[in-house]
C-alpha positions in Angstrom: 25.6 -12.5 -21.4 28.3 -14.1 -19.4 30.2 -17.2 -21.5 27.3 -18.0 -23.6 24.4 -17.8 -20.9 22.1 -14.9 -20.3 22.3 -13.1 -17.2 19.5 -14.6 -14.9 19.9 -12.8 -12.1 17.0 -11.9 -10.4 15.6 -8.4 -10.6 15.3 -6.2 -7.2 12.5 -3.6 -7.2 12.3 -0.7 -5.2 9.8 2.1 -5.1 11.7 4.5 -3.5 14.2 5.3 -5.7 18.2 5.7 -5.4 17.7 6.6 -1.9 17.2 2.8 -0.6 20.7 2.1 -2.0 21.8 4.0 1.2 19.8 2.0 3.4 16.8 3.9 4.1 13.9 5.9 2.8 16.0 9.1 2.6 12.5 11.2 2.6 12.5 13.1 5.7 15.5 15.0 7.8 16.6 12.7 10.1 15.7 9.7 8.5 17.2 6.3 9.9 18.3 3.7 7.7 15.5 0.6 7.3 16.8 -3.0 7.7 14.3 -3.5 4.5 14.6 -0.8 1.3 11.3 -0.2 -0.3 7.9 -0.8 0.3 7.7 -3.0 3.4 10.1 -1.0 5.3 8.3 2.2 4.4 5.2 0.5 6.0 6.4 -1.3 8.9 7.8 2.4 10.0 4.4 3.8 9.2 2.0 1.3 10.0 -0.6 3.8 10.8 0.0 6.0 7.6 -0.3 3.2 5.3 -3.5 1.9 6.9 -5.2 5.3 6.7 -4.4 6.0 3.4 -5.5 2.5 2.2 -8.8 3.4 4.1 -9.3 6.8 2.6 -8.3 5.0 -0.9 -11.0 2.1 -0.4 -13.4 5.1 0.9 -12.8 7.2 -2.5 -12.8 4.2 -4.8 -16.4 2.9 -2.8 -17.9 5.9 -3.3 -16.9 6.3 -7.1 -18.2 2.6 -7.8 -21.5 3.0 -5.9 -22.2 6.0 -7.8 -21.1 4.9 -11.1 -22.6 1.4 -11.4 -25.6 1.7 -9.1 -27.7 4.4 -10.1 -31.1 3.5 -8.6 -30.2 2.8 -5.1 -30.8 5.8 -2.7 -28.2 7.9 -1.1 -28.7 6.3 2.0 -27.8 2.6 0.6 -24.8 4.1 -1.6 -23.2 5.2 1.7 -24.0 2.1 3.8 -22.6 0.2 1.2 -19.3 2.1 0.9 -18.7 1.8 4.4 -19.1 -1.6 4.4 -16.6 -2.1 1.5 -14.1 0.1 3.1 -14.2 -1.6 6.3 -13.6 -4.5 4.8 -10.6 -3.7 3.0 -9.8 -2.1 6.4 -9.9 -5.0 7.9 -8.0 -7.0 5.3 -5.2 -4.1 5.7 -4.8 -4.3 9.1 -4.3 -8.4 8.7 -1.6 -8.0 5.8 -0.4 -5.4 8.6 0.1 -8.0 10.8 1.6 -10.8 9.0 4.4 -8.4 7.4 4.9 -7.1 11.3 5.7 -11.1 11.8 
């Protein structure tokens, strides 16, 4: 509290920790400091990183739905189906992609 008033300043968050106080990732040897700490700047260096593993994630979370909630379809129609999910998220990755890319 500053003369009276609560402090309403606005709260930064980071998910990479104390390292993105020195300007970049501060994961790998070598690293060069981001112009943006966290989260963005992790994926506009590793575009193709954070599209795969969103891909493999939608693939793993697919296949765990279709063969949790839909017992009676076949095999064949669980697998269709994940793909289809997947590739939608893909594709919805890929657009997010491209609007932080600006």
């Amino acid at each position: 509290r500053r003369n009276g008033r609560p402090n309403l300043t606005p709260l930064r968050l980071s998910l990479c920790g104390p390292a993105c106080a020195a300007g970049g990732m501060g994961d790998l040897p070598g690293d060069a400091p981001s112009a943006e700490p966290g989260v963005i700047g992790w994926v506009k260096k590793n575009r193709l990183k954070a599209i795969g593993g969103v891909w493999a994630g939608g693939i793993a979370a697919a296949l765990t739905y279709n063969f949790a909630m839909k017992p009676a379809l076949p095999i064949s129609l669980k697998l269709i189906h994940t793909r289809v999910y997947a590739q939608g998220l893909t594709l919805g990755v890929l657009f997010a992609a491209a609007c932080i890319e600006g």
